[in-house]
N, C-alpha and C positions, 0 to 999 in steps of 0.2 A: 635855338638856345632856350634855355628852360630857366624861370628863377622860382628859389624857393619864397613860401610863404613867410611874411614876417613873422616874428613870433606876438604874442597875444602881451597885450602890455600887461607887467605888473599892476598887481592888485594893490592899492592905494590903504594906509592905515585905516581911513577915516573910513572906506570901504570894507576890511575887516571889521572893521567895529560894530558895523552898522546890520552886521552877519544875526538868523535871529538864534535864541538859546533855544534846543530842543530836549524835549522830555516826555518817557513814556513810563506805562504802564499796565497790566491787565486791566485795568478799568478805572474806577473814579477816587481809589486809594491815592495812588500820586497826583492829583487835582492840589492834595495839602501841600505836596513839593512848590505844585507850581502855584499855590497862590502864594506861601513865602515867599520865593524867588521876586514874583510879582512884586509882593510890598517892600522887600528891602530894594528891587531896582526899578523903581516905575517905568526908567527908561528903557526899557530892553524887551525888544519884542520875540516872543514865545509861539514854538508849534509845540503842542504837545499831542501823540498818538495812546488813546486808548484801545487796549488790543480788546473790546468787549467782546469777539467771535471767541476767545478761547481761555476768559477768567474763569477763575481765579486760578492764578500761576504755582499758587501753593501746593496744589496738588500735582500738578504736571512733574515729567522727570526730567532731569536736568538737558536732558539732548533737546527736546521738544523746546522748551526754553529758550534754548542757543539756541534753534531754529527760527524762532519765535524774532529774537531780538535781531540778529542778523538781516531779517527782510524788514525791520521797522526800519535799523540805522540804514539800509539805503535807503529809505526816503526819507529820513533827515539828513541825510548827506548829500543828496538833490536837492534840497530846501538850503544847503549851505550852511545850516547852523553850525557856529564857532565852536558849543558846547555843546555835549549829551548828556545829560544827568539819567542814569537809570533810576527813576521815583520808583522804585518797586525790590523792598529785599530779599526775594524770592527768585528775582534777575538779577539781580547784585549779585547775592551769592552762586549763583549754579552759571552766568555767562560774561561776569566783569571782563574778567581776563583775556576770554575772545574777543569779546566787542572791542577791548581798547585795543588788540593786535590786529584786528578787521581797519577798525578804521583808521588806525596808523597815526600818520600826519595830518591826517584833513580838519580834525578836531581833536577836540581833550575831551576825555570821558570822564565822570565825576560819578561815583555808586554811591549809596546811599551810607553805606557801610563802616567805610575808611571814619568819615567824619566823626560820626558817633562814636567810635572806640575811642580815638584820640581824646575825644573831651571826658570820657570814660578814665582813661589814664590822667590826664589834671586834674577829674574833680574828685574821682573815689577809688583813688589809691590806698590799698590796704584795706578796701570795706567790700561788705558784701551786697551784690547788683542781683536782681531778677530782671530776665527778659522774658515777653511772650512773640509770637510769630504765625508764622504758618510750618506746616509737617518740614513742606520744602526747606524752609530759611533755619531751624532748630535742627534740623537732621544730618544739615548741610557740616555741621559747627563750625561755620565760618566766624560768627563770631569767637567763640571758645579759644579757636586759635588763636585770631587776630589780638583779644586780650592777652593771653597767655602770651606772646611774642612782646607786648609792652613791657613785661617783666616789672609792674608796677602793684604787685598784690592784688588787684580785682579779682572776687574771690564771684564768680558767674554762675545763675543758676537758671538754665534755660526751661522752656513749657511752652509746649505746644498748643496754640488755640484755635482749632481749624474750623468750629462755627460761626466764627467772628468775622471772618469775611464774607460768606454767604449774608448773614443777619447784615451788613451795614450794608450790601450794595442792593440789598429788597430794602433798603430804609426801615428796617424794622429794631429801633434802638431808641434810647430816649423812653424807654417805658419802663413797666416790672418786672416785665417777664426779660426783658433784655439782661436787666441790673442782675437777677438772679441767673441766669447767666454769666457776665462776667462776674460775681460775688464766687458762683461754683469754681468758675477756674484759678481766679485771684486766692481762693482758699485752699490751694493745694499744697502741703507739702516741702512743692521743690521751690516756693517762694516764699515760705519761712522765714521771718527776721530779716526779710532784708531793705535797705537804705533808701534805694533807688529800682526803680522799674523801665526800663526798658522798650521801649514801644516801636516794635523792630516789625512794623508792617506799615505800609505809609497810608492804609487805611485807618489804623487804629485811633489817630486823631482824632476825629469823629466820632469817637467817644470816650476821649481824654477825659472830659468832665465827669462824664458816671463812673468810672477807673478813681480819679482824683476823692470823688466823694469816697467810697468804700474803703482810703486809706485816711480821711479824713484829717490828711495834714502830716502821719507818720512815714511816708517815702515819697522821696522826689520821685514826679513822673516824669519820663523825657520824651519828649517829641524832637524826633532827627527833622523836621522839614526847618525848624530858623536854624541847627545846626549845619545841614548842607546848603542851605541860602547862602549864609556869613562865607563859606569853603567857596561858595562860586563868585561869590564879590570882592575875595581875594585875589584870588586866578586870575580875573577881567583884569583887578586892576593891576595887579603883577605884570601881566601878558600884553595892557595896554590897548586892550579889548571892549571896555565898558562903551557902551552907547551916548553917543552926545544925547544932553537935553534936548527937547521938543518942545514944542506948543501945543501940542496933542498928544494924547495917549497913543500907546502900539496898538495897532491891530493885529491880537493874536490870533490863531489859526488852531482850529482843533480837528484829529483827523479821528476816526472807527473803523475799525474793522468790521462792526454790525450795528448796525444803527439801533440806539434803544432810547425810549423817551424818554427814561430817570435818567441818561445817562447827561441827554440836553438841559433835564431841570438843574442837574446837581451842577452842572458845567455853570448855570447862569445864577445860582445860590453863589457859588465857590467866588465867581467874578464880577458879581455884581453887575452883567453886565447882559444886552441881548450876544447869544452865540450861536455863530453857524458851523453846523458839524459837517465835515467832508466826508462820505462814504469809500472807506479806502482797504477793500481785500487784500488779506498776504497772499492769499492764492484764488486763482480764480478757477 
């Protein structure tokens, strides 16, 4: 006589909860995601994957991308994280949609994308928005639609800035020769008159402030990482997800696909904290 296996007990709330939040990107551009995330929920412990074997995403084509993201979300999906945030608008845009059909039920995906339109439609309905990006994310016109689908007048005027992520992830910003650079692109044209700026690469943060000076006061800048924070501290706590307080901080986990030293400074700048990088190939 043969008896079956019992089944595997139900997973307990407080064991949901306790699930950690995971977040990638080609390199150390979404660091900004995750240290938002970080400060609006201290409690909630974080993997983030920087894919640095194959930055910047901006130039890759949209297949290689969904290649890309697809082999990160299985190992955040072995780590069990409840959320994926894709910190990177260049994977937002070109693999949202598979990633969230990939992983189905297991987690909730959160792109960087969604967020920032919507507060795009509350705050500058009927005005005129500049974004800048990568080739990828501007070409994509993911956003362009996703405005235009608001039907709230956002009148969009995208620019591609594709030396802007090489230059921040060699650290090479905070200078003159940087500022004259983003001064060159900031003075184009297709950003003309407008309200608000856009900062639709989760690198771009990092040098929000020299962006900020050069309009010196006359267009909001937006930084999407407290706008997808605020979007993920909903969900938690909609979903009933958030992590109990602690006595301790989380031990977060940071994983590479190529191990780089600035990638460890920037990781323990970003967190204030010492960090160990896990060595982790998409493909071997």
């Amino acid at each position: 006589m043969t008896t079956s296996a019992a089944p595997a007990p139900a997973e307990t709330a407080a064991a949901r909860a306790a699930r950690p939040i995971g977040l990638f990107d080609s390199g150390i551009g979404g660091l900004t995601v995750a240290r938002a995330v970080a400060q609006r929920l201290p409690h909630e412990r974080l993997v983030y994957f920087g894919d640095t074997a194959h930055l910047p995403y901006g130039d890759k084509s949209a297949a290689a991308i969904q290649a890309y993201s697809v082999k990160i979300c299985d190992l955040l999906l072995r780590q069990r994280c409840k959320l994926i945030i894709i910190a990177c608008n260049s994977a937002s845009a070109a693999a949202y949609e598979l990633v969230r059909e990939y992983v189905g039920s297991k987690a909730r995906v959160l792109s960087v994308i969604d967020p920032i339109v919507a507060h795009l439609g509350r705050a500058y309905a009927g005005r005129r928005v500049g974004l800048i990006g990568t080739k990828q994310t501007v070409n994509s016109n993911v956003y362009k639609k996703k405005v235009d689908d608001l039907d709230a007048g956002v009148d969009l005027h995208s620019l591609a800035t594709p030396l802007l992520v090489p230059m921040i992830e060699e650290g090479f910003f905070k200078n003159s020769i940087s500022d004259d650079i983003i001064g060159t692109y900031l003075g184009q044209a297709e950003l003309a008159d407008i309200e608000a700026l856009v900062l639709a690469c989760t690198h771009y943060p990092l040098i929000k402030e020299q962006i900020a000076r050069y309009y010196a006061g006359r267009v909001d800048v937006l930084d999407a990482s407290d706008v997808v924070a605020a979007e993920a501290e909903a969900y938690l706590a909609t979903a009933g997800l958030l992590a109990p307080a602690a006595p301790t901080p989380p031990a977060h986990h940071f994983y590479v696909s190529d191990f780089t030293r600035s990638f460890e400074e920037s990781t323990r700048i970003f967190f204030e904290q010492e960090v160990h990088l896990e060595h982790y190939p998409l493909w071997e």
